[in-house]
C-alpha positions in Angstrom: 52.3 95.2 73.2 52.2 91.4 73.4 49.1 89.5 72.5 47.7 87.5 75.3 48.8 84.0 75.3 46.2 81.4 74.5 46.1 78.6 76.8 43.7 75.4 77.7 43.7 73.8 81.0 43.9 69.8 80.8 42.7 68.1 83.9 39.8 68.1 86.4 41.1 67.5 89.7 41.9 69.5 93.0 45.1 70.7 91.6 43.6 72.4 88.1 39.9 73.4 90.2 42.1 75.5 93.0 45.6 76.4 91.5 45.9 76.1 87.9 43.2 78.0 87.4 43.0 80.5 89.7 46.7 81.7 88.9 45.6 81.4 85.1 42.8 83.7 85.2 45.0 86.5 87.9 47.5 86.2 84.9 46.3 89.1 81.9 49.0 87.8 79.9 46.8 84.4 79.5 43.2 83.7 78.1 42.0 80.8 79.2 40.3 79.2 76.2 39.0 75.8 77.4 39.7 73.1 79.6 39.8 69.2 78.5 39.4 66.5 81.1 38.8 62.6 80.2 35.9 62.4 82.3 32.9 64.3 81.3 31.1 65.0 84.4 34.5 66.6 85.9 35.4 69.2 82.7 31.2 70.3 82.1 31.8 71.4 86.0 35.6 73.0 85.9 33.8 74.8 82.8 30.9 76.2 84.4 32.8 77.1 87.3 35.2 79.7 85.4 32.0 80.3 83.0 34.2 79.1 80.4 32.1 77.9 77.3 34.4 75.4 75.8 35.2 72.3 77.3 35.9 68.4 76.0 37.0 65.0 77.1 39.8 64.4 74.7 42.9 66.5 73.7 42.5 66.8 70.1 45.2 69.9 69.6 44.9 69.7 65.9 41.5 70.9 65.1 38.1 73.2 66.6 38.7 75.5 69.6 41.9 73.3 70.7 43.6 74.2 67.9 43.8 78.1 68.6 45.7 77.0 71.8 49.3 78.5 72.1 50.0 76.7 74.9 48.5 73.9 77.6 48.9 73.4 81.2 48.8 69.8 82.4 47.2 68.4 85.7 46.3 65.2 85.1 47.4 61.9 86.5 51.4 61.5 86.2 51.1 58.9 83.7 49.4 60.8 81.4 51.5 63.9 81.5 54.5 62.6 78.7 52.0 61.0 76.2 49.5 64.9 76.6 53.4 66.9 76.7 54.4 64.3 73.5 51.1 65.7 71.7 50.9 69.5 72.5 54.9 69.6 71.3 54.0 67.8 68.3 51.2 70.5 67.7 53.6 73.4 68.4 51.9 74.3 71.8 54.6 75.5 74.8 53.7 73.1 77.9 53.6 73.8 81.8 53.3 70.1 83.1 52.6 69.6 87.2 55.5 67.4 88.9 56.4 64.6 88.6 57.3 66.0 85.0 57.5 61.9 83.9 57.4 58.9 85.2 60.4 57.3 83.5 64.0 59.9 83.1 64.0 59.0 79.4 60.7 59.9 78.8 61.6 63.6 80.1 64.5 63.5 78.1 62.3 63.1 74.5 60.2 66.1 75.8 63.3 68.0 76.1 64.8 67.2 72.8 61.1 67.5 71.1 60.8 70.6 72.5 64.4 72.2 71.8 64.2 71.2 68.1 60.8 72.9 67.9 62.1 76.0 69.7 59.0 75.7 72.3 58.9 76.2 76.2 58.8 73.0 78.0 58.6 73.7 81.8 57.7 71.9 85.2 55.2 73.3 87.9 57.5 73.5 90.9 55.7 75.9 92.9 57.0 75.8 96.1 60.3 77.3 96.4 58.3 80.4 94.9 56.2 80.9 97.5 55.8 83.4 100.2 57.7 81.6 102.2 60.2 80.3 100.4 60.7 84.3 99.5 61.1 85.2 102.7 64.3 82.6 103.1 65.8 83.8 99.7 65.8 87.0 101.5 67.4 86.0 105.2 69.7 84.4 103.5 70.4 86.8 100.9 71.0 89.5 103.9 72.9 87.2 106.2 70.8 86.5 108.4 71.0 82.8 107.9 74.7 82.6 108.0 76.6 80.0 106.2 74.0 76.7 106.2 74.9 73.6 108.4 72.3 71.2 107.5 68.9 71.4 105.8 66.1 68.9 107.0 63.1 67.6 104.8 60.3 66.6 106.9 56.7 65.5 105.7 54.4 63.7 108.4 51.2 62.4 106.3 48.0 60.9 107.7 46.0 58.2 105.0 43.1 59.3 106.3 43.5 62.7 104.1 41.7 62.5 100.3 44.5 60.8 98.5 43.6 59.7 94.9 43.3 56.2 94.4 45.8 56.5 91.3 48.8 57.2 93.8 49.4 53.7 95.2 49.9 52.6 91.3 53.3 55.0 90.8 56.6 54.0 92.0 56.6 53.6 95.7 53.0 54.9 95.4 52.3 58.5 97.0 56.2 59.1 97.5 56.8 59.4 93.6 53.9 62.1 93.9 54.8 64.0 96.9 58.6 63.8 97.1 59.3 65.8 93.8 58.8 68.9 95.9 61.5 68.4 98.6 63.9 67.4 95.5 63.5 70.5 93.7 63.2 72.6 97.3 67.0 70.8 98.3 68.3 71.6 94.7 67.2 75.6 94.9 68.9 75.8 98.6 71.9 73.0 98.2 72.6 75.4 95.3 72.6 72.2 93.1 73.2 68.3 93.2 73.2 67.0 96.4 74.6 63.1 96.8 72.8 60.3 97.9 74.6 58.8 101.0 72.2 56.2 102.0 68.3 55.6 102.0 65.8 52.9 103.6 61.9 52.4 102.6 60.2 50.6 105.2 57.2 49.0 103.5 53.5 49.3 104.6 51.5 46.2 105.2 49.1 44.5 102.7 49.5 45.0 99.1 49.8 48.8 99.7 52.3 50.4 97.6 52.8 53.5 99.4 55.5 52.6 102.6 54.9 53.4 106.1 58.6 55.2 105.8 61.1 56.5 103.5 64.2 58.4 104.4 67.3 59.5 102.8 71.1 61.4 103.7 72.4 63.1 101.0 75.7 65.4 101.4 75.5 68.6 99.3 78.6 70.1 97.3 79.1 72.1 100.3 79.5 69.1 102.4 76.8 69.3 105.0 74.1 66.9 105.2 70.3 67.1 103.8 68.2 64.8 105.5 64.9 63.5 103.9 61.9 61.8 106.3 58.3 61.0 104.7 55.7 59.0 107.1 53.2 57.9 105.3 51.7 56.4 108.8 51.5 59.0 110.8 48.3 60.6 113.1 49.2 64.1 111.7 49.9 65.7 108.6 52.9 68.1 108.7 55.4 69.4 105.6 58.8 71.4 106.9 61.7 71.8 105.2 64.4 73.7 108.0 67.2 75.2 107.1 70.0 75.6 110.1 72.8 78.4 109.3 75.7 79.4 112.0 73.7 82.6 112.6 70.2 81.2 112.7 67.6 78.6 111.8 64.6 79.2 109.4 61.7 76.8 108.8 60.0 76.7 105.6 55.8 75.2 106.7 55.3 74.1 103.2 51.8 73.1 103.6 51.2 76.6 105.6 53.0 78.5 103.3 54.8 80.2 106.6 57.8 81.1 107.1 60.1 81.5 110.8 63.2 82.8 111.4 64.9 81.9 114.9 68.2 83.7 115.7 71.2 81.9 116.7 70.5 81.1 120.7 73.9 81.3 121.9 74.2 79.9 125.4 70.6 79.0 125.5 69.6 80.8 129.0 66.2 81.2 130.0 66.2 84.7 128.3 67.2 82.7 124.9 64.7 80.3 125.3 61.9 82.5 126.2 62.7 84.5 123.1 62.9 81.9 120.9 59.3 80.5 122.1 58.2 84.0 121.2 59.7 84.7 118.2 58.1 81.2 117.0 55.2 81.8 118.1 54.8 85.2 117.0 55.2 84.1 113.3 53.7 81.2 113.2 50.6 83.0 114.4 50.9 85.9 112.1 51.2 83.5 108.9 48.2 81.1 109.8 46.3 85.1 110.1 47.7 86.6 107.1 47.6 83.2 105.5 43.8 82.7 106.4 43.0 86.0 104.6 44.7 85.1 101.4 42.8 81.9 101.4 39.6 83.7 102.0 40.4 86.4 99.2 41.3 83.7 96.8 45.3 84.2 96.8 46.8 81.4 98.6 48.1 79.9 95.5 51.4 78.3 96.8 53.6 79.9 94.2 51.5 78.8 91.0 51.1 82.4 89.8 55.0 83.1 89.9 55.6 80.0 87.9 52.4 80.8 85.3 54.8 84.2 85.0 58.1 83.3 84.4 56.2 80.2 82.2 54.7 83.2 80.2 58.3 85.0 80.1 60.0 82.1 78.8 57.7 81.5 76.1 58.2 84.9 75.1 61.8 84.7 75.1 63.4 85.4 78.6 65.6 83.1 80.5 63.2 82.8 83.0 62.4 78.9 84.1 65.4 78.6 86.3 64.8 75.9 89.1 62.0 74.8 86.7 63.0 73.9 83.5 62.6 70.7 81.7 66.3 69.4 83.1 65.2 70.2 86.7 62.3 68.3 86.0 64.3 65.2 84.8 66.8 65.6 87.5 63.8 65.3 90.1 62.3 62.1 88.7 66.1 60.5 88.4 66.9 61.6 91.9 63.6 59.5 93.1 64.5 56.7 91.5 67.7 56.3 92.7 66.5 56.3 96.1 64.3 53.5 95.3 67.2 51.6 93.6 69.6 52.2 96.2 67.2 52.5 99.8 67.3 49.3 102.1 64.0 47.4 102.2 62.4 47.2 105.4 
């Protein structure tokens, strides 16, 4: 039988508090061991929260309790991810770092090559296309219900006004080099690959805010039909889709939800068509935001965190199991980024 896998949370924010570890303590093939976070205030309350004894304000991975660690989980600020992967890697811990995996391409490069010639798992939390409701697609499509796929669109409507850390607006482009990493690994998983960067615009915010009002992007995929990005960063709602259209019907992928719809093909769109699609919408979109709501309550809407803690916990023990999620992926996300903001039209 396998022994548990030793593990220590680094980070205090939303992200390690109500995903992280969550999944990490559903997960009997992990024991949570400690939790480091640079301000103090922040890891003594993550600590007593999971009544978790040992906690500290620096990663020191060579000596005490840290030392016993077989592996870390990273959640802190982006720019501290490849400095915290660098030292767990050099201290012959596996790492599971949140997204973006880096902030410069060559940076995720040296993780890679760190961690190949040290034979340890390097891997990127891209949570969402495991999901519930991602599942749900791979399993349309999978059966045919999707049909062969036309386009797939990438929408994210975000209002300031939500609790964005102040640390955003400093990365490239601000909250975009935060946020978009999950449509680029979401088009990847369903483009089956690469898809091509056409042409892209950014259309700045006023002030000295980093973050733009706008960024959108046309990409063609290898099958040659069109993936379409769109982030407003202005906008009186917040809203995350990614919608898949196929020749036999349409799915939409609420990211933020976690709920998934499936719309049939309409055919000649009669009043019969229409009323059924309003139904069929409906319908599911009101059975997710129930079933969802009881996850939440029970403590299981984890957006796909616990599927990635597994196949994190497979790799490390030798499967082939970080597909979609590996430390290439995770370099291929932050590359794609910034060639959109090399390439996109300033506004």
């Amino acid at each position: 039988m396998n022994e548990r896998i030793k593990v220590i949370s680094i980070g205090g924010g939303w992200v390690v508090n109500n995903r992280h570890i969550p999944s990490l303590l559903k997960n009997p093939n992990f024991e949570l061991i400690g939790v480091v976070s640079n301000e103090p205030e922040r890891a003594r309350r993550t600590a007593e929260k999971f009544g978790m004894k040992n906690y500290a304000t620096e990663t020191d991975l060579s000596s005490g309790w840290q030392s016993e660690a077989d592996a870390v989980v990273i959640g802190t600020v982006p720019h501290a991810h490849y400095e915290i992967a660098c030292s767990a890697l050099e201290h012959g811990k596996h790492v599971l770092t949140e997204k973006p995996m880096v902030i410069d391409p060559a940076q995720g490069r040296d993780l890679r090559d760190r961690a190949l010639a040290k034979k340890l798992t390097l891997a990127v939390v891209h949570n969402f296309q495991f999901a519930r409701a991602s599942h749900r697609f791979r399993q349309d499509f999978e059966s045919g219900r999707i049909g062969k796929i036309q386009a797939i669109y990438g929408v994210q409507l975000c209002n300031h006004a939500r609790n964005i850390p102040g640390w955003c607006d400093e990365l490239p482009l601000g909250l975009f080099f935060d946020e978009a990493p999950h449509f680029y690994y979401l088009f990847r998983w369903l483009a089956g690959g690469d898809i091509d960067l056409l042409n892209a615009s950014v259309w700045k915010a006023p002030g000295k805010r980093n973050t733009p009002r706008m960024v959108t992007g046309e990409y063609r995929s290898k099958d040659n039909y069109p993936v379409y990005l769109h982030i407003n960063f202005a906008s009186s709602l917040t809203e995350w889709h990614v919608t898949i259209v196929g020749d036999k019907g349409t799915a939409d992928i609420d990211v933020w939800r976690d709920i998934y719809v499936y719309l049939p093909n309409d055919g000649v769109h009669t009043a019969k068509d229409i009323l059924r699609t309003s139904l069929y919408s409906s319908g599911q979109h009101l059975w997710g935001v129930l079933t969802g709501g009881l996850r939440y309550a029970a403590g299981k809407h984890l957006y796909g965190n616990p599927d990635v803690q597994d196949r994190f916990c497979r790799a490390i023990r030798g499967e082939d199991s970080l597909k979609g999620m590996n430390a290439d992926e995770g370099i291929r996300v932050v590359e794609m980024m910034h060639e959109l903001i090399q390439r996109a039209t300033m506004h």
